[in-house]
MDTraj code that builds the backbone (N, CA, C; nanometers):
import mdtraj as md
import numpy as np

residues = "UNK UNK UNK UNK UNK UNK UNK UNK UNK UNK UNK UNK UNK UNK UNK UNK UNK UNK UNK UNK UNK UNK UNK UNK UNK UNK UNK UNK UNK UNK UNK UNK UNK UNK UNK UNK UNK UNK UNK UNK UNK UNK UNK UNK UNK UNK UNK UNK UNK UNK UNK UNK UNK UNK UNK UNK UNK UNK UNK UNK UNK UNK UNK UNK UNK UNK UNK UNK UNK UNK UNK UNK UNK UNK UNK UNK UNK UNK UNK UNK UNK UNK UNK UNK UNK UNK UNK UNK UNK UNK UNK UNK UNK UNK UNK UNK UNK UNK UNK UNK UNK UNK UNK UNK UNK UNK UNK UNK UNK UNK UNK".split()
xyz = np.array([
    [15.2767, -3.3586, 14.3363],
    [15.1719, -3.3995, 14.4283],
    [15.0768, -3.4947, 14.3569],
    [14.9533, -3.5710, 14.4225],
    [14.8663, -3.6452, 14.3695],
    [14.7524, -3.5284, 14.2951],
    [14.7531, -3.6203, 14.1760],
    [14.6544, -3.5881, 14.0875],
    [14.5156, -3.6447, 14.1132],
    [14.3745, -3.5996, 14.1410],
    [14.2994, -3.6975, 14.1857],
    [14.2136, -3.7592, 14.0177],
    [14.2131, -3.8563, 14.0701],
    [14.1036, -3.9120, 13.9387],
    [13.9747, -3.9132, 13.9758],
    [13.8729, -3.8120, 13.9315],
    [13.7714, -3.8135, 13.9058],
    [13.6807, -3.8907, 13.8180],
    [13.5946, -4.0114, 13.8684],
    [13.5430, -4.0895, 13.7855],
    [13.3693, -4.0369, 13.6936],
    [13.3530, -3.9351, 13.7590],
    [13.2123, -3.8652, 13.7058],
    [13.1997, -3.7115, 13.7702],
    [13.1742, -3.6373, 13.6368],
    [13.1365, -3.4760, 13.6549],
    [13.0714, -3.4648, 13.8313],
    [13.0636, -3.3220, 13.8892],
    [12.9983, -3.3225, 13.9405],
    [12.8535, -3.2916, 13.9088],
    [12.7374, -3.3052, 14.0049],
    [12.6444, -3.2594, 13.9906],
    [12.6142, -3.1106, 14.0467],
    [12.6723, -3.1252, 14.1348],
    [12.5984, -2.9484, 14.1973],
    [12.7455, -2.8941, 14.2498],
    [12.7915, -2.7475, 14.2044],
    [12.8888, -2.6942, 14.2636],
    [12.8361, -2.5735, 14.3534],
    [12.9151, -2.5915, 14.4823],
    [12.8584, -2.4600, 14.6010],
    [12.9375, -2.3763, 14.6497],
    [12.9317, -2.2341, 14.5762],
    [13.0212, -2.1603, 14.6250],
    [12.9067, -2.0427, 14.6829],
    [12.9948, -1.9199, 14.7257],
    [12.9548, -1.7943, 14.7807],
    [12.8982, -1.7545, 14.7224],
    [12.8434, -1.6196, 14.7803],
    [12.8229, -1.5375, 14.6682],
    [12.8844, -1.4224, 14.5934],
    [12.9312, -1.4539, 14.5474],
    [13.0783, -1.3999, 14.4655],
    [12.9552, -1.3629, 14.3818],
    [12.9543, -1.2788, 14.2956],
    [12.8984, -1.2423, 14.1386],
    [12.9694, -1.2820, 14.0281],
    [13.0914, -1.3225, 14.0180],
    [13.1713, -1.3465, 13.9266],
    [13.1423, -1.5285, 13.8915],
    [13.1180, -1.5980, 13.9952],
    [13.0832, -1.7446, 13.9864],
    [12.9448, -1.7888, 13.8684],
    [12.7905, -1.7306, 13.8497],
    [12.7348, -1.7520, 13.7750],
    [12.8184, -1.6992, 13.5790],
    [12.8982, -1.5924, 13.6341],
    [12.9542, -1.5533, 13.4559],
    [13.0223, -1.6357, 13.4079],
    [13.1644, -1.7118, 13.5334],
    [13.2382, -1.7994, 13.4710],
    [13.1982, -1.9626, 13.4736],
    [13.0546, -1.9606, 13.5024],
    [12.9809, -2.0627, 13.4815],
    [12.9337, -2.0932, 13.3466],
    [12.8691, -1.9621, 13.3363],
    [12.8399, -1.9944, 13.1544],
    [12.9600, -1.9441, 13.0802],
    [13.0324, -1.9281, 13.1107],
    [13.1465, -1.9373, 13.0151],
    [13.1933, -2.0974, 12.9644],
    [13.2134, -2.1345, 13.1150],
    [13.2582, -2.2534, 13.0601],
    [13.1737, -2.3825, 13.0406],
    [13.0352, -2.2963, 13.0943],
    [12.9056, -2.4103, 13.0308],
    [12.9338, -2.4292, 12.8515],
    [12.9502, -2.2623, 12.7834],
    [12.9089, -2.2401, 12.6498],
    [13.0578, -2.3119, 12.5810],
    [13.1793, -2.3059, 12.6632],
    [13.3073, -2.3830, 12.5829],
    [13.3216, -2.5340, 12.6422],
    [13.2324, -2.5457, 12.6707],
    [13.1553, -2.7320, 12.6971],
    [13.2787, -2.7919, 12.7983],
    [13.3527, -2.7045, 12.8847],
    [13.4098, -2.7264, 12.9823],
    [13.3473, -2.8265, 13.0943],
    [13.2246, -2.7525, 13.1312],
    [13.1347, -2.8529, 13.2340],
    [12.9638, -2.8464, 13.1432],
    [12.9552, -2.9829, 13.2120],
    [12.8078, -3.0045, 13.1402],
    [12.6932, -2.8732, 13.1673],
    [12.5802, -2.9263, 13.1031],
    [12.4876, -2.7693, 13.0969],
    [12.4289, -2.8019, 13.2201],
    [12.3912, -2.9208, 13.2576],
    [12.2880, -2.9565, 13.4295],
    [12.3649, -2.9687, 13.4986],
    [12.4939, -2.9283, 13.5320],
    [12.5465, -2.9343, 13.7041],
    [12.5061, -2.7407, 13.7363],
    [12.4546, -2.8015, 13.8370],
    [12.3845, -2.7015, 13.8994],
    [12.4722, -2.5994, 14.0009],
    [12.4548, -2.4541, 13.9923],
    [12.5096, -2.3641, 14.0637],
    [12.4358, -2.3290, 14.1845],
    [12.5001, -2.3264, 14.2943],
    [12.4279, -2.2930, 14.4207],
    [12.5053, -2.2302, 14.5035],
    [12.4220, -2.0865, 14.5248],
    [12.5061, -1.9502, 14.5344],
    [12.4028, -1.9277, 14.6733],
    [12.5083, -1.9482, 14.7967],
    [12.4428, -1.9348, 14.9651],
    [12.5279, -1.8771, 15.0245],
    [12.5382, -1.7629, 15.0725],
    [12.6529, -1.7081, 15.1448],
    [12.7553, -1.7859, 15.1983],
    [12.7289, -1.9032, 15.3190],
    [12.7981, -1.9525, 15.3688],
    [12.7988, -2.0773, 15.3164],
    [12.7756, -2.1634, 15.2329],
    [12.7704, -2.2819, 15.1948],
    [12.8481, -2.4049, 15.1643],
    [13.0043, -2.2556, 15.1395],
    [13.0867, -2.3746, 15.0624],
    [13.2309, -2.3045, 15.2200],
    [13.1340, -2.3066, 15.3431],
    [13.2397, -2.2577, 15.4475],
    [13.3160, -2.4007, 15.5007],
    [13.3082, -2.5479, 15.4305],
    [13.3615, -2.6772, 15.4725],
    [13.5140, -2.6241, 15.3821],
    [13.4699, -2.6049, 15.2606],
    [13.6003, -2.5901, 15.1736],
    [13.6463, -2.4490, 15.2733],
    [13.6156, -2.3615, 15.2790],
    [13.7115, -2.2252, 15.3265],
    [13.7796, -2.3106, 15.4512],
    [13.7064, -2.3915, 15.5480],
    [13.7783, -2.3800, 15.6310],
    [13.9038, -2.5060, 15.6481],
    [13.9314, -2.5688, 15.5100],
    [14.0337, -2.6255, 15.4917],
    [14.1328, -2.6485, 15.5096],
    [14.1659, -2.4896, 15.4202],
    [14.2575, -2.4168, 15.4241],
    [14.3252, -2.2977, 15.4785],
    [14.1997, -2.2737, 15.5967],
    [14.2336, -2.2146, 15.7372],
    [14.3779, -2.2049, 15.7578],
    [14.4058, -2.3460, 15.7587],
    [14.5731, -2.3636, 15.8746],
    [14.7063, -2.3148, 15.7837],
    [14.6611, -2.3405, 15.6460],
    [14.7690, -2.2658, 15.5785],
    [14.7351, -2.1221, 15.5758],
    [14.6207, -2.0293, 15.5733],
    [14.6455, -1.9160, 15.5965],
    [14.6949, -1.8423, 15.7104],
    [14.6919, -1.9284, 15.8441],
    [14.7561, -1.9323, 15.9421],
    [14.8925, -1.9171, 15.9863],
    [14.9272, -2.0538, 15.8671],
    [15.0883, -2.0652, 15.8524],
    [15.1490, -1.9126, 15.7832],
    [15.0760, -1.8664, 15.6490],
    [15.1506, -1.8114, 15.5847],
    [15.1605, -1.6701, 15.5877],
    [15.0604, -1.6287, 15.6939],
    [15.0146, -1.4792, 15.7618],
    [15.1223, -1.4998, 15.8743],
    [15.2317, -1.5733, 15.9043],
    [15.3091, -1.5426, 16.0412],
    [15.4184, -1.5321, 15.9506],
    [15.4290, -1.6161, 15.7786],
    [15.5897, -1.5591, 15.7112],
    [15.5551, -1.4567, 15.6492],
    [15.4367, -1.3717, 15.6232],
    [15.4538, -1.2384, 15.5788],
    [15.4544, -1.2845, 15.4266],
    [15.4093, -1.3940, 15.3856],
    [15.3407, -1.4277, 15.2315],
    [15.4795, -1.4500, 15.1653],
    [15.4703, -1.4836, 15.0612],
    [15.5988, -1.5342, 14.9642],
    [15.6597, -1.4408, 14.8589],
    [15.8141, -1.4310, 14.8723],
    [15.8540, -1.3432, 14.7541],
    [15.8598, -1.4096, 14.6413],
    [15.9242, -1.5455, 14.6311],
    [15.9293, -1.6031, 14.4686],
    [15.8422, -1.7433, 14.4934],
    [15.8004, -1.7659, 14.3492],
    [15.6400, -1.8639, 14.3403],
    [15.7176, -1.9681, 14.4132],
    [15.8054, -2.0055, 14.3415],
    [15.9235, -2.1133, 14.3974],
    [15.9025, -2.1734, 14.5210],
    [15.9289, -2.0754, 14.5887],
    [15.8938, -2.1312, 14.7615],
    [15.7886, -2.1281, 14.8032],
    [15.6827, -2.0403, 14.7080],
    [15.5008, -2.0591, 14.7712],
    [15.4757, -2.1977, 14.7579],
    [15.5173, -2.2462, 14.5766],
    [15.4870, -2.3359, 14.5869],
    [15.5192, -2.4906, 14.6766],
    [15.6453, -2.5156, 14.6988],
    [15.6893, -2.6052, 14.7828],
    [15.6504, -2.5453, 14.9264],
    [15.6050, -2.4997, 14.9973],
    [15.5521, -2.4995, 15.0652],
    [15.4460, -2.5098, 15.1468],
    [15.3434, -2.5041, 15.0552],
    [15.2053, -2.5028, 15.0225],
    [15.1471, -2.6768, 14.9592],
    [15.3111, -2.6983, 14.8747],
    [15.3229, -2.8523, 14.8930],
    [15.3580, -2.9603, 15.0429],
    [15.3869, -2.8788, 15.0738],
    [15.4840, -2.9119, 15.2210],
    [15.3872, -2.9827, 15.3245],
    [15.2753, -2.8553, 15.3263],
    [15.1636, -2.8114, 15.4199],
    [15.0325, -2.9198, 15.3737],
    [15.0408, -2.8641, 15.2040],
    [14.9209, -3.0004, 15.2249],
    [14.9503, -3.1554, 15.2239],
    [15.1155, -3.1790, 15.2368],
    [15.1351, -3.3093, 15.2111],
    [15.0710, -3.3739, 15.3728],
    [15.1211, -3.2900, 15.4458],
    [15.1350, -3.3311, 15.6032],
    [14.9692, -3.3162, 15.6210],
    [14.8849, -3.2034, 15.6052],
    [14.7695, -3.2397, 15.5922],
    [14.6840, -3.3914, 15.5144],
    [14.7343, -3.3901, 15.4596],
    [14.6954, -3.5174, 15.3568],
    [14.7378, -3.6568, 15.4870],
    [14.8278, -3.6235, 15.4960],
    [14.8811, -3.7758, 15.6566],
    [14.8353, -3.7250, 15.7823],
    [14.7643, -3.6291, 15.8000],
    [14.7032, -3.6256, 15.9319],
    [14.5971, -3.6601, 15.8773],
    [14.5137, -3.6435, 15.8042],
    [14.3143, -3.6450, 15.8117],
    [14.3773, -3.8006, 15.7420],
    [14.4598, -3.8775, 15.7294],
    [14.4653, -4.0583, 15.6735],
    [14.3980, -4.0660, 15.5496],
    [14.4739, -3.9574, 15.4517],
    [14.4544, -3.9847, 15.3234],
    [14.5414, -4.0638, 15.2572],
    [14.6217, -4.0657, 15.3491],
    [14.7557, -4.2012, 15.2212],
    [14.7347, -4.2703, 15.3290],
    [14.7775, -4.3992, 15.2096],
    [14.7856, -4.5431, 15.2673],
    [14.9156, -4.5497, 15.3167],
    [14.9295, -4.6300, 15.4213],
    [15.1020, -4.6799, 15.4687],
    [15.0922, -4.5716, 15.5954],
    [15.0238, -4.4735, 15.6028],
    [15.0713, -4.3171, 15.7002],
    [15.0646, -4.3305, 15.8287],
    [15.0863, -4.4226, 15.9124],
    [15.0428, -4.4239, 16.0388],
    [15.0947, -4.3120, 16.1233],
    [14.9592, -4.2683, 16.2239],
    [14.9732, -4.1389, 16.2832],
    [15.1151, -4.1590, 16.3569],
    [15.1872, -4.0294, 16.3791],
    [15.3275, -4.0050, 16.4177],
    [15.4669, -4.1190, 16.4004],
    [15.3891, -4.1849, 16.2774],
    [15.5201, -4.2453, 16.2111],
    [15.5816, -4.1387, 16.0713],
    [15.6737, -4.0952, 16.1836],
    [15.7398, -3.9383, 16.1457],
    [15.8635, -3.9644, 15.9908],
    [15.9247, -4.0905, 16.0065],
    [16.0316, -4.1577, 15.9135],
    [15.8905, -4.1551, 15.7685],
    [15.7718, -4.2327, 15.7406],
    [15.7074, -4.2235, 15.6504],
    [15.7454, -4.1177, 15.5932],
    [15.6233, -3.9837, 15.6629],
    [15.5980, -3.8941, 15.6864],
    [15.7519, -3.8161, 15.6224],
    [15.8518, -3.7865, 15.6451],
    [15.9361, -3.7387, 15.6094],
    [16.0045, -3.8096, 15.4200],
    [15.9986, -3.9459, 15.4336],
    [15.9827, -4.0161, 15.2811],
    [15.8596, -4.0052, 15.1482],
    [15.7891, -4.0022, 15.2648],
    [15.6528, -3.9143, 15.1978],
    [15.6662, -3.7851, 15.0664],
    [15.6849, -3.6894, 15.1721],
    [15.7303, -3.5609, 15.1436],
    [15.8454, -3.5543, 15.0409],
    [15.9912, -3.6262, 15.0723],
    [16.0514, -3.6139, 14.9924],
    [16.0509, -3.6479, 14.8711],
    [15.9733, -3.8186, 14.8495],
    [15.9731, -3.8393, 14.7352],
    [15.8285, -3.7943, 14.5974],
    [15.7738, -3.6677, 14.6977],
    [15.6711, -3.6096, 14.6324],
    [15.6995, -3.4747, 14.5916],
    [15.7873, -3.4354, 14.6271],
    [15.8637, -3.3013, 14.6176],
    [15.8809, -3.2911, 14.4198],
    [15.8451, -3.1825, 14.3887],
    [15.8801, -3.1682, 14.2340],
    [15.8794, -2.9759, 14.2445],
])
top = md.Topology()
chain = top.add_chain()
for i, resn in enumerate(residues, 1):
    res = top.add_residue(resn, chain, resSeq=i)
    for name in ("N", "CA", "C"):
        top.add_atom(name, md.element.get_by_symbol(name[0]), res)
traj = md.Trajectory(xyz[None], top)
């Protein structure tokens, strides 16, 4: 799949409130993973743009009854976000229901 290139750290990361998110913050503040000023911001619902992303694959994968070998989680999950990726017109060339792309797409991203 695409690797994204990130051209600058973030500044502020927003998740839940998990309790576990401020510990593995300074963890990887103190092994200089992420800088010391990107800021943590812990709101119940905050980071509900990211949850609801990935809605449609929990959708998908609650009707196969979840995966026995990684193997097929993973190509599938590749599968799902490739076609996501050509519906919201994240690749170039993708025109909506040009299905031939769309199928060349996929295959030649498959690993």
């Amino acid at each position: 799949m695409f690797k994204a290139q990130h051209t600058q750290a973030p500044r502020v990361i927003k998740v839940d409130n998990n309790t576990a998110y401020p510990v593995v913050m300074e963890i990887l503040t103190d092994d200089e993973a992420l800088a010391a000023e990107i800021e943590l911001r812990q709101v119940k619902y905050l980071n509900n743009v990211v949850e609801q992303d990935h809605r449609n694959i929990k959708r998908i994968t609650k009707l196969m009854m979840g995966f026995k070998p990684i193997n097929s989680a993973k190509r599938t999950l590749q599968g799902i976000e490739a076609m996501n990726m050509i519906r919201k017109g994240q690749v170039k060339g993708a025109g909506q229901g040009n299905s031939v792309f769309q199928a060349k797409f996929i295959r030649l991203h498959r690993k």
